[in-house]
The first five atom37 places (N, CA, C, CB, O) and aatype in JSON, in Angstrom:
{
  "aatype": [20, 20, 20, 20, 20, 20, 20, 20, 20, 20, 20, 20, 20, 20, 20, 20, 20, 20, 20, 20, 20, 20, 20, 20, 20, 20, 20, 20, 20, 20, 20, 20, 20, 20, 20, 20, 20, 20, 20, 20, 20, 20, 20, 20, 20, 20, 20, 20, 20, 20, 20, 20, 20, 20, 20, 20, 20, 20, 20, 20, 20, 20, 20, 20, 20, 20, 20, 20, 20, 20, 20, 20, 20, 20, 20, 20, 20, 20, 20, 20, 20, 20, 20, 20, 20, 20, 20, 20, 20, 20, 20, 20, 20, 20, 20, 20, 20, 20, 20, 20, 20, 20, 20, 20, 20, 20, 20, 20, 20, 20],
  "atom_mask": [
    [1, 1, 1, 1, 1],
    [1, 1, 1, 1, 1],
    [1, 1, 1, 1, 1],
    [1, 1, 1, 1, 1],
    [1, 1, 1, 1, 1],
    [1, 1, 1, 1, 1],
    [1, 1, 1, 1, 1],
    [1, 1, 1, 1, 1],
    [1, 1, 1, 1, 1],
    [1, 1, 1, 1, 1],
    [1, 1, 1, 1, 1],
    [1, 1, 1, 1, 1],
    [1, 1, 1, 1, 1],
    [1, 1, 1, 1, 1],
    [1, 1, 1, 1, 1],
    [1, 1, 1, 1, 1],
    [1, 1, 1, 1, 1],
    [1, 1, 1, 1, 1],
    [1, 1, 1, 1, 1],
    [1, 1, 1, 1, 1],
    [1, 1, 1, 1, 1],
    [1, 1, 1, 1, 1],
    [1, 1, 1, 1, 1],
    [1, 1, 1, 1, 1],
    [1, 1, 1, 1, 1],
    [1, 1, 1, 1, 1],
    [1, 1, 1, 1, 1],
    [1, 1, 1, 1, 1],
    [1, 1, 1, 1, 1],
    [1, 1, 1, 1, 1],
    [1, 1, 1, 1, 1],
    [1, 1, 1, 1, 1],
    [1, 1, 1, 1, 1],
    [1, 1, 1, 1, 1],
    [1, 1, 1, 1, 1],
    [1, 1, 1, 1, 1],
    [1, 1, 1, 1, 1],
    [1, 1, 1, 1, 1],
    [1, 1, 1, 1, 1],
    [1, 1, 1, 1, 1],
    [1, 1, 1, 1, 1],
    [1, 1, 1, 1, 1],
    [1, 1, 1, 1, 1],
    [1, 1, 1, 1, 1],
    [1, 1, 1, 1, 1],
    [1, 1, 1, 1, 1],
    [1, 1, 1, 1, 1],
    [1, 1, 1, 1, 1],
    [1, 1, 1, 1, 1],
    [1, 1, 1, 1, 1],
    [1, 1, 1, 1, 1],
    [1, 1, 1, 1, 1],
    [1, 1, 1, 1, 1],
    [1, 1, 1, 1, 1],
    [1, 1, 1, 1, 1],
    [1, 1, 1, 1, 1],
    [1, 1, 1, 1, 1],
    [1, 1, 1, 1, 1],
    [1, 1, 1, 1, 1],
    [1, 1, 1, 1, 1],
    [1, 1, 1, 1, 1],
    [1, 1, 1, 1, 1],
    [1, 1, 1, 1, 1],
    [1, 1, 1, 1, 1],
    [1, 1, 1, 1, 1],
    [1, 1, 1, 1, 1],
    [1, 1, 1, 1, 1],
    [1, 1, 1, 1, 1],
    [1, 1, 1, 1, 1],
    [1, 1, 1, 1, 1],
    [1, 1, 1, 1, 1],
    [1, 1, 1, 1, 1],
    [1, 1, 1, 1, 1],
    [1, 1, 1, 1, 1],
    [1, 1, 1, 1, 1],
    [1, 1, 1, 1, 1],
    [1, 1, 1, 1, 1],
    [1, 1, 1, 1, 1],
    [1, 1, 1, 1, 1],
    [1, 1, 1, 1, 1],
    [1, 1, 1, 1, 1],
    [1, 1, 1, 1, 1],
    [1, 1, 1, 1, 1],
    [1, 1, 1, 1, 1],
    [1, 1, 1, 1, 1],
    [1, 1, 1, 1, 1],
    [1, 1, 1, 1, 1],
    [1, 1, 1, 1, 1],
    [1, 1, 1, 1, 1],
    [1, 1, 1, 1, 1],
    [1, 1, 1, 1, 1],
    [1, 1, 1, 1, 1],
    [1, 1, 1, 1, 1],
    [1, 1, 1, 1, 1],
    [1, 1, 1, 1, 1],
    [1, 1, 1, 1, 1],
    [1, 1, 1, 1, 1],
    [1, 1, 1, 1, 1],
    [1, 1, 1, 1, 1],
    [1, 1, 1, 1, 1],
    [1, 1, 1, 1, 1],
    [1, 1, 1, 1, 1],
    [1, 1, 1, 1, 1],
    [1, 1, 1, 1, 1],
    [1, 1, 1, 1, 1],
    [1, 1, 1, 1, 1],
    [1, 1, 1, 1, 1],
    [1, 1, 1, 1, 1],
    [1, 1, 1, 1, 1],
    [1, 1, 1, 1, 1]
  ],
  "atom_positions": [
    [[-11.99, 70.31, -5.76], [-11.67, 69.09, -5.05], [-11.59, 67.95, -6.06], [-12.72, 68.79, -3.93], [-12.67, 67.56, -6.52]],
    [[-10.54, 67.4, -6.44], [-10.22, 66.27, -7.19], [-11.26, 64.76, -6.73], [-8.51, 66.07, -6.9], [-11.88, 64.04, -7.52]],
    [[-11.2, 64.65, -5.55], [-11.67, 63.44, -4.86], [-12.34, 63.77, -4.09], [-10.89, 62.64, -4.32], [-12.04, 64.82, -3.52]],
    [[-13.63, 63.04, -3.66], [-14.55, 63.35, -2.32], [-13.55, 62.61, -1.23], [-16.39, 62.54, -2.35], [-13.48, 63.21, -0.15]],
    [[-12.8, 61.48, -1.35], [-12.28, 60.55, -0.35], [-10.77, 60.79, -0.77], [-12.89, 58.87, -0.44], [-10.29, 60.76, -1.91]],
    [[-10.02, 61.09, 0.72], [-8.67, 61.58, -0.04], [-8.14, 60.76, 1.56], [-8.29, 63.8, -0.54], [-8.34, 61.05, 2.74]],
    [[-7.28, 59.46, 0.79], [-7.35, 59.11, 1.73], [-5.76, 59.29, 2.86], [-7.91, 57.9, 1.33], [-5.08, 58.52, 3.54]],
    [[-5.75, 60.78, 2.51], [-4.59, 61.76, 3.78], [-5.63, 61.95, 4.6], [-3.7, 63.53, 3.34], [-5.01, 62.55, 5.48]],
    [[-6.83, 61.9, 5.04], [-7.89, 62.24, 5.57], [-8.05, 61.33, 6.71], [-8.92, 62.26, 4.66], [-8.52, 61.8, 7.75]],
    [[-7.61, 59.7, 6.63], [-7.92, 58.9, 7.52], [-6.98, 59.14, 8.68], [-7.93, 57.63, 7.0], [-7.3, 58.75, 9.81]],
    [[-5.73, 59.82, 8.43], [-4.5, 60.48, 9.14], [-5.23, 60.73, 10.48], [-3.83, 61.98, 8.36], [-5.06, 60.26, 11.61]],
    [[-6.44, 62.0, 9.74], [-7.38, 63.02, 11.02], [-8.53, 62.5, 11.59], [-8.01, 64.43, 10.48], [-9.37, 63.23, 12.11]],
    [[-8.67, 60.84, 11.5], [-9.8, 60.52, 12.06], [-10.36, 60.86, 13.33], [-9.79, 59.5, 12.01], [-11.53, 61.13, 13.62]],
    [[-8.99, 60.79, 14.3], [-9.32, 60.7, 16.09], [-9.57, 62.62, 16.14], [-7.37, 59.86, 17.46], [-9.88, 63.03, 17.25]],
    [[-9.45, 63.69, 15.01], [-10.07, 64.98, 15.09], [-11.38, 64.82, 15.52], [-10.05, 65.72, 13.85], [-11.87, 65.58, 16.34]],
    [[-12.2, 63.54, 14.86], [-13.17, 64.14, 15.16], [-13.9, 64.49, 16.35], [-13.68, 63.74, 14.62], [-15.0, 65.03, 16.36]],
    [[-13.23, 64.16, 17.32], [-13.4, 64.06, 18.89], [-13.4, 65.47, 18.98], [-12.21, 63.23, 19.87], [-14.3, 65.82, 19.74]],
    [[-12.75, 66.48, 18.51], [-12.28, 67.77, 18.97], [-13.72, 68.22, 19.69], [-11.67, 68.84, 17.64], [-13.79, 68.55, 20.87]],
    [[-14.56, 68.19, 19.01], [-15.8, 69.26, 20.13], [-16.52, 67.91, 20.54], [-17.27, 70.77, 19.13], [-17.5, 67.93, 19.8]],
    [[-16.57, 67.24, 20.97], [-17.28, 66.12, 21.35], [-16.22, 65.07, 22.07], [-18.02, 65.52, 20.05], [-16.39, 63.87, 21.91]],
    [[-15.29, 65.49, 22.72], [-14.21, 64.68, 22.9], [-14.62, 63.34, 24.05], [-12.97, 65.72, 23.41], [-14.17, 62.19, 24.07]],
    [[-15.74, 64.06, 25.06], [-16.39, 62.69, 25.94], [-16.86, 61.53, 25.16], [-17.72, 63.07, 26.79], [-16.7, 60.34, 25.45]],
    [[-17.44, 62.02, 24.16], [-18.45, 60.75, 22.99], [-17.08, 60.38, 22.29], [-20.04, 61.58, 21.48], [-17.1, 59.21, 21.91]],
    [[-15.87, 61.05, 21.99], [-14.99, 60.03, 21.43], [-14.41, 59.53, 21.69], [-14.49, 60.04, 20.88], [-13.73, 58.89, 20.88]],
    [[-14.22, 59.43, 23.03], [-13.2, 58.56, 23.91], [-14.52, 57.54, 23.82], [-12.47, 59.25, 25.74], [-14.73, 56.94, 22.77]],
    [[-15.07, 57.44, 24.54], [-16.3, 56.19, 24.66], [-16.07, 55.82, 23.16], [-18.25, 56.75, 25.11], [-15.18, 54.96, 23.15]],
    [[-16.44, 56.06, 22.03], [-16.43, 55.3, 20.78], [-15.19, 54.28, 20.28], [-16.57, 56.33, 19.79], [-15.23, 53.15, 19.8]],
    [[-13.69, 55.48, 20.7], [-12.64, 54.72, 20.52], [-11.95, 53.62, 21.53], [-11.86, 55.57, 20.24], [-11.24, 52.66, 21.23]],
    [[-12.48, 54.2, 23.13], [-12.35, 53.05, 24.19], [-12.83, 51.69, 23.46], [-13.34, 53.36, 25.6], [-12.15, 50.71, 23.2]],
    [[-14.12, 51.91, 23.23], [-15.21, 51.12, 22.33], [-14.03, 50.01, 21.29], [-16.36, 52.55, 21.12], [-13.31, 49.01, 21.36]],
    [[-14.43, 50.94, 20.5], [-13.28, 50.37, 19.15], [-12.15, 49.76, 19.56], [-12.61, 51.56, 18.19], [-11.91, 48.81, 18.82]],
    [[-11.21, 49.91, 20.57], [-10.17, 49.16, 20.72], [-10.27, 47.99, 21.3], [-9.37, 49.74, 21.25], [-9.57, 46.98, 21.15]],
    [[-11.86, 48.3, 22.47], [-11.89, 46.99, 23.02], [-12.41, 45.73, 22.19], [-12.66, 47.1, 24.16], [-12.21, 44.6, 22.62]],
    [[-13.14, 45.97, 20.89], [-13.97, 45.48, 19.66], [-12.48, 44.2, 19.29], [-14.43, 47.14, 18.12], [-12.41, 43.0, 19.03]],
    [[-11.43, 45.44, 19.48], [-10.65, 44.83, 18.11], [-9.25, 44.13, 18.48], [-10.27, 46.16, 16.96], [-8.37, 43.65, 17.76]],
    [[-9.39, 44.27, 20.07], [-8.21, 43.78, 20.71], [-8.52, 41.81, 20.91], [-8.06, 44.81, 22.41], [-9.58, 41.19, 20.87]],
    [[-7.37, 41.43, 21.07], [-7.83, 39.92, 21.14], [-8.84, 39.06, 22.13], [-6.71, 39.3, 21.3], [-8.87, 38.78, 23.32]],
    [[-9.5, 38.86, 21.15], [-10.16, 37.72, 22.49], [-10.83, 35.89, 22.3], [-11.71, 38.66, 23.1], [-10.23, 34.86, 22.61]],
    [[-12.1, 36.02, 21.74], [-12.14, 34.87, 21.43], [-11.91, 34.37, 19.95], [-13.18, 34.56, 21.9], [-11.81, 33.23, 19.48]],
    [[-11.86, 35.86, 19.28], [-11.33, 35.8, 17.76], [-10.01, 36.37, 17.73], [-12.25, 36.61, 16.69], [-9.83, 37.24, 18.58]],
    [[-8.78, 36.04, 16.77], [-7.77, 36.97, 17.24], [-7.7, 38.28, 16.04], [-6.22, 36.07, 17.42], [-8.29, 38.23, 14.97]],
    [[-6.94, 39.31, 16.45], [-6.94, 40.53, 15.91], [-6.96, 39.94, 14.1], [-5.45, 41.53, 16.56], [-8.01, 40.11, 13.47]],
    [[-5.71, 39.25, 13.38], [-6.09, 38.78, 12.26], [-7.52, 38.84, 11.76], [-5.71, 37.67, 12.3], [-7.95, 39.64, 10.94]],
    [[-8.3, 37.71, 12.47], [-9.91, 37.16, 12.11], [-10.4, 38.92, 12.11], [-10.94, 35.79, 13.72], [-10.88, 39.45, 11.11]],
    [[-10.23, 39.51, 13.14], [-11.07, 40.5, 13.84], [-11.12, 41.84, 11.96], [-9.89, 41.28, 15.91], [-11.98, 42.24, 11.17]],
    [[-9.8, 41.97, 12.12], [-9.34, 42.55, 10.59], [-9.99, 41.75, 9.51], [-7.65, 42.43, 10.3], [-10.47, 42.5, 8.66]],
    [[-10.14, 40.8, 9.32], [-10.19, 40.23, 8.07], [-12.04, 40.74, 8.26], [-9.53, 38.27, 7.89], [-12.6, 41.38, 7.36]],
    [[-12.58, 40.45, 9.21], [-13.92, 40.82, 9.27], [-14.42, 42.1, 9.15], [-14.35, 40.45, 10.26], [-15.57, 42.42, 8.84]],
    [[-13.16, 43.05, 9.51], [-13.79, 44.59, 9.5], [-13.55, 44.55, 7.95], [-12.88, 46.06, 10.54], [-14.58, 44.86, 7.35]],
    [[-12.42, 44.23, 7.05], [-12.35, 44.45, 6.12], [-13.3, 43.8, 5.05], [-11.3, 44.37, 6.07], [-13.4, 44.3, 3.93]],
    [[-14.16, 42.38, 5.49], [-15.33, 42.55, 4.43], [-16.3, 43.98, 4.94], [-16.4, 40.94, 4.44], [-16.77, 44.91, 4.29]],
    [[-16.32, 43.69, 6.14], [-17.45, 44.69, 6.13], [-17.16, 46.03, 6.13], [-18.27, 44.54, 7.17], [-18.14, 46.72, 6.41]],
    [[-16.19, 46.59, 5.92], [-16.03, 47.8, 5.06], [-16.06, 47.66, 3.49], [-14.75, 48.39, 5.41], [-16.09, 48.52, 2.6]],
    [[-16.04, 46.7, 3.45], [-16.67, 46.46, 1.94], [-18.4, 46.18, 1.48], [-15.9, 45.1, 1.47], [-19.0, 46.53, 0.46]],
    [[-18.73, 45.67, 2.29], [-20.48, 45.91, 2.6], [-20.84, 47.01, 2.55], [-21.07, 45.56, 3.87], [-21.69, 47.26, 1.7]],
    [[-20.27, 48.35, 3.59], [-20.87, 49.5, 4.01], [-20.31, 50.41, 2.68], [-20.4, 49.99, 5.66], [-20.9, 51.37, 2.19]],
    [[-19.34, 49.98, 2.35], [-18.47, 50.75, 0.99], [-17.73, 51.88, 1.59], [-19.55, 51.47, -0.34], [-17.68, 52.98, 1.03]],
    [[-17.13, 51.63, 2.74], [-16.58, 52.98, 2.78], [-15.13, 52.43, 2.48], [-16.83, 53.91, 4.29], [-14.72, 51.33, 2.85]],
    [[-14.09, 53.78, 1.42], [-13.07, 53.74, 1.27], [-11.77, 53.89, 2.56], [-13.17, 54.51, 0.37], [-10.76, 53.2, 2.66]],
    [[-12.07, 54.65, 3.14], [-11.7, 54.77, 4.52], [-11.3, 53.1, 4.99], [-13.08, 55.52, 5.43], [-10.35, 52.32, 5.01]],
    [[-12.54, 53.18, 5.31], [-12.24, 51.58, 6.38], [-11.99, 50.42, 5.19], [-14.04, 50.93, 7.6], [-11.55, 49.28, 5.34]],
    [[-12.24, 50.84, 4.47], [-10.91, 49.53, 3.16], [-9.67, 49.74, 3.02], [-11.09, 49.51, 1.37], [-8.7, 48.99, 3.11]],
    [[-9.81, 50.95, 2.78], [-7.71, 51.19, 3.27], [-7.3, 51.33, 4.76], [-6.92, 52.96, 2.62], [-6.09, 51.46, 4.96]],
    [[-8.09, 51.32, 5.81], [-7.67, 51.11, 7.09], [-7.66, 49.49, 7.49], [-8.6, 51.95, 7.99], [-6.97, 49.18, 8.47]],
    [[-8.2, 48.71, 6.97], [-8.73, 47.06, 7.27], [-7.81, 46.59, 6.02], [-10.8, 46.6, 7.09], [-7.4, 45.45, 6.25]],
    [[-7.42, 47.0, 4.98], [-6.25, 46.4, 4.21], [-5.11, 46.22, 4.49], [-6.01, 46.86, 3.36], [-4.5, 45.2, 4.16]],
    [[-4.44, 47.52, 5.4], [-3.52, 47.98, 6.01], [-3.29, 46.72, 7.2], [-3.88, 49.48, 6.44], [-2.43, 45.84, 7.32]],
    [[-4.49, 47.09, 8.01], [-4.49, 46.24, 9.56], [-4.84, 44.66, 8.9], [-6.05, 46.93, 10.97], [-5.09, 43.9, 9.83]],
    [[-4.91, 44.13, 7.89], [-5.11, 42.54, 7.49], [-3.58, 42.33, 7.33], [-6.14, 42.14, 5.91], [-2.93, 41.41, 7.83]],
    [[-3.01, 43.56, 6.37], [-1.7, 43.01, 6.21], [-0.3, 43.16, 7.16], [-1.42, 43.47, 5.02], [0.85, 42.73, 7.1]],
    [[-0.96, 43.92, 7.95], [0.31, 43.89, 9.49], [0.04, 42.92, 10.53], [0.32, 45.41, 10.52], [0.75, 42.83, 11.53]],
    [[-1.26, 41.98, 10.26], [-1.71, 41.16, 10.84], [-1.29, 39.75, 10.5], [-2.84, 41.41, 10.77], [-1.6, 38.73, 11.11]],
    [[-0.43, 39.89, 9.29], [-0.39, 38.8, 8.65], [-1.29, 38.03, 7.59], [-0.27, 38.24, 9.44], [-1.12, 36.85, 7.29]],
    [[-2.16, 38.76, 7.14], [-3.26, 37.73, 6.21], [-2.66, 38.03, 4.94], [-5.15, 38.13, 6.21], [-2.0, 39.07, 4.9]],
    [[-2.74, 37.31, 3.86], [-2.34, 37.94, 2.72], [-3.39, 38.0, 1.54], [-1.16, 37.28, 2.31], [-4.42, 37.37, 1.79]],
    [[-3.36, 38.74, 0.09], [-3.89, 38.77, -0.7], [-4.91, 37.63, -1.0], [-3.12, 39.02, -1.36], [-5.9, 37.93, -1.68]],
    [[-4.76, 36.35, -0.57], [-5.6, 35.54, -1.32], [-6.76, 35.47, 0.06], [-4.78, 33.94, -1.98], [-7.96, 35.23, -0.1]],
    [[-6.21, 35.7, 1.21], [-7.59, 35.33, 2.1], [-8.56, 36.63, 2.34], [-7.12, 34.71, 3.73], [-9.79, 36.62, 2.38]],
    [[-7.57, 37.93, 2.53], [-8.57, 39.34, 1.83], [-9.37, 39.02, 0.91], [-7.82, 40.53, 1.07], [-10.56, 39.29, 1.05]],
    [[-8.89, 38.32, -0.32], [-10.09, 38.46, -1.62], [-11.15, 37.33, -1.11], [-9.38, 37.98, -3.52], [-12.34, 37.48, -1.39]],
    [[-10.87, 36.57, -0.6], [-11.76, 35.32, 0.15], [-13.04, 36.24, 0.99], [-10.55, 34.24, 1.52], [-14.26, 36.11, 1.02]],
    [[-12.31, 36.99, 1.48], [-13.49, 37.66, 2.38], [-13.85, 38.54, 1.76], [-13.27, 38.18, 3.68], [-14.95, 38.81, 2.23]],
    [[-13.58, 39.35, 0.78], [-14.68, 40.61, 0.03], [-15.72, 39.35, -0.89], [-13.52, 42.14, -1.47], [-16.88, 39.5, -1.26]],
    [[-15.13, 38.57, -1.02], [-15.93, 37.17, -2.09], [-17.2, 37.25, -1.18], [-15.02, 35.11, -2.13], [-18.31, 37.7, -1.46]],
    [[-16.72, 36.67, 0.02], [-17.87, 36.46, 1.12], [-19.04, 37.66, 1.46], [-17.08, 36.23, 2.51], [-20.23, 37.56, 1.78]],
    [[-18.07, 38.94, 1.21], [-19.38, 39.78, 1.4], [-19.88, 40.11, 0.14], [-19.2, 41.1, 2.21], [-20.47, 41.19, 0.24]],
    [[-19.93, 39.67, -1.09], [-20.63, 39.88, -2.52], [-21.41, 38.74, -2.45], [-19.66, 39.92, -3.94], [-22.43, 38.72, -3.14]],
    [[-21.09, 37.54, -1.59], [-22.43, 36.64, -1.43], [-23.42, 37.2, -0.66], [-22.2, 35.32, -0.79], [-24.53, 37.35, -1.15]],
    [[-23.13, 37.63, 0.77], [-24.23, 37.97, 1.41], [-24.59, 38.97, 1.0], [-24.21, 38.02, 2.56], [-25.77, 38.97, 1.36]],
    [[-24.39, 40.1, 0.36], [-24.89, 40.96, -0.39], [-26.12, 40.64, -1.58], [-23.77, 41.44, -0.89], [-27.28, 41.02, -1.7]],
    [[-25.01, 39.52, -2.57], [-26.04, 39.24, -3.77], [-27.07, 38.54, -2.78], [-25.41, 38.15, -5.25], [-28.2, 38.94, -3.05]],
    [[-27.07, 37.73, -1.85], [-27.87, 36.49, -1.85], [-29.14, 37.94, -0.97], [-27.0, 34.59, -0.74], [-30.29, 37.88, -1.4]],
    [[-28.93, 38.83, -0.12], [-29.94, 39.4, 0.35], [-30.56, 40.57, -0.56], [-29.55, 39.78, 1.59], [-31.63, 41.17, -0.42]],
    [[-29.7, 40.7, -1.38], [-31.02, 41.29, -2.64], [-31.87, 40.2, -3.18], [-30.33, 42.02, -4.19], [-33.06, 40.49, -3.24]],
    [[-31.52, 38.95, -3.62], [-32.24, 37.85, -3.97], [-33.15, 37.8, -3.11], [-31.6, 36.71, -4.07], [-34.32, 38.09, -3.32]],
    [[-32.65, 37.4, -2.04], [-33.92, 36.84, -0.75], [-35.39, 38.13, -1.07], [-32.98, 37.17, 1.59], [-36.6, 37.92, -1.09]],
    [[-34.81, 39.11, -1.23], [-36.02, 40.18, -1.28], [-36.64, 40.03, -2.14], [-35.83, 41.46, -1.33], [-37.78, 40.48, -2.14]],
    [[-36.03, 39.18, -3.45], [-37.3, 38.82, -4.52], [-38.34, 38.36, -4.04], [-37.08, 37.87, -5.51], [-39.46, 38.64, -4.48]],
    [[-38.02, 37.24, -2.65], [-39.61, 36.61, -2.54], [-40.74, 37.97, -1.93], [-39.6, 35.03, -1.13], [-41.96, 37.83, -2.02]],
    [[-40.31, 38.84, -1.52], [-41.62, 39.83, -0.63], [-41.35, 40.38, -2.6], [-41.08, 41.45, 1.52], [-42.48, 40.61, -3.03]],
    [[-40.67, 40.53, -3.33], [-41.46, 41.02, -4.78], [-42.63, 40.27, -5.54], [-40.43, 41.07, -5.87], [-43.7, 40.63, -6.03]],
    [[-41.83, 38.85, -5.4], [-43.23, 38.09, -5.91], [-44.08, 37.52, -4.99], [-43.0, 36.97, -6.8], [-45.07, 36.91, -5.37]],
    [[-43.87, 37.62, -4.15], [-45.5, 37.32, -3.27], [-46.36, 38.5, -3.73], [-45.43, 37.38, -1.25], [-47.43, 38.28, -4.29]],
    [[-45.94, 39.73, -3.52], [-46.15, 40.78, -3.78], [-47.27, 41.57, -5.63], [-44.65, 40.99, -3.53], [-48.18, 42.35, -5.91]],
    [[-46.15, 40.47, -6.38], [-46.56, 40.66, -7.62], [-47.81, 39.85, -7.82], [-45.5, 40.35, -8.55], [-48.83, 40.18, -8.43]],
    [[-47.54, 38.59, -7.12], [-48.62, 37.16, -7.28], [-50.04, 37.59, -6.69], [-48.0, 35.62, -6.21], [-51.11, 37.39, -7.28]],
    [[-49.92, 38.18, -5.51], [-51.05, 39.12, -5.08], [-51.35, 40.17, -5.64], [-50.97, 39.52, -4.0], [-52.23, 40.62, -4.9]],
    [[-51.19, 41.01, -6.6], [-51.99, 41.71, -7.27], [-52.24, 41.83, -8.71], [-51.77, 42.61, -6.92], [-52.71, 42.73, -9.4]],
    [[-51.69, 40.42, -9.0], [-52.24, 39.78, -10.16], [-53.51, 38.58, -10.18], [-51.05, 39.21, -10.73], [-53.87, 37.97, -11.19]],
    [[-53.86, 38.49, -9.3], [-54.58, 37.92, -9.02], [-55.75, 38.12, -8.92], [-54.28, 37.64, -8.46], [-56.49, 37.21, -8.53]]
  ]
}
């Protein structure tokens, strides 16, 4: 296998319903109703799955949320705007965890 993530693979996503097909209708009912318009429109809705497929790191949902940003209309500079956005909340919540390190450290140096 050249690649763990091959992404001809995202093709067979709705397979995975095959033996579980009640739980995947509910997931994808789910999912469409998530992503269909409402008080955000589909654009926003994309631009948001696509940081946060960049949070969770899956390749999948970065080339599925790249795809759906750019049939949505967003272009290159407001995509990179939003992966920006999730390398802040990322960096800034490893930071935040420094304080339970040094409270942590301060108490048993003590």
């Amino acid at each position: 296998m050249a690649d763990y993530y091959d992404s001809e693979d995202l093709k067979n996503f709705a397979d995975i319903g095959k033996d579980a097909p009640h739980l995947a209708k509910k997931f994808f009912d789910y999912y469409g109703e998530v992503f269909a318009e409402g008080e955000l429109t589909a654009r926003e809705k994309a631009l948001i799955g696509l940081a946060v497929a960049h949070a969770v790191q899956c390749p999948y949902c970065i080339e599925a949320y790249t795809q759906s940003c750019l049939e949505k209309g967003s272009n290159l500079e407001e995509m990179t705007e939003a992966v920006h956005v999730t390398n802040a909340i990322r960096g800034g919540a490893s930071l935040v965890h420094g304080v339970q390190m040094r409270k942590l450290a301060e108490k048993i140096s003590l």
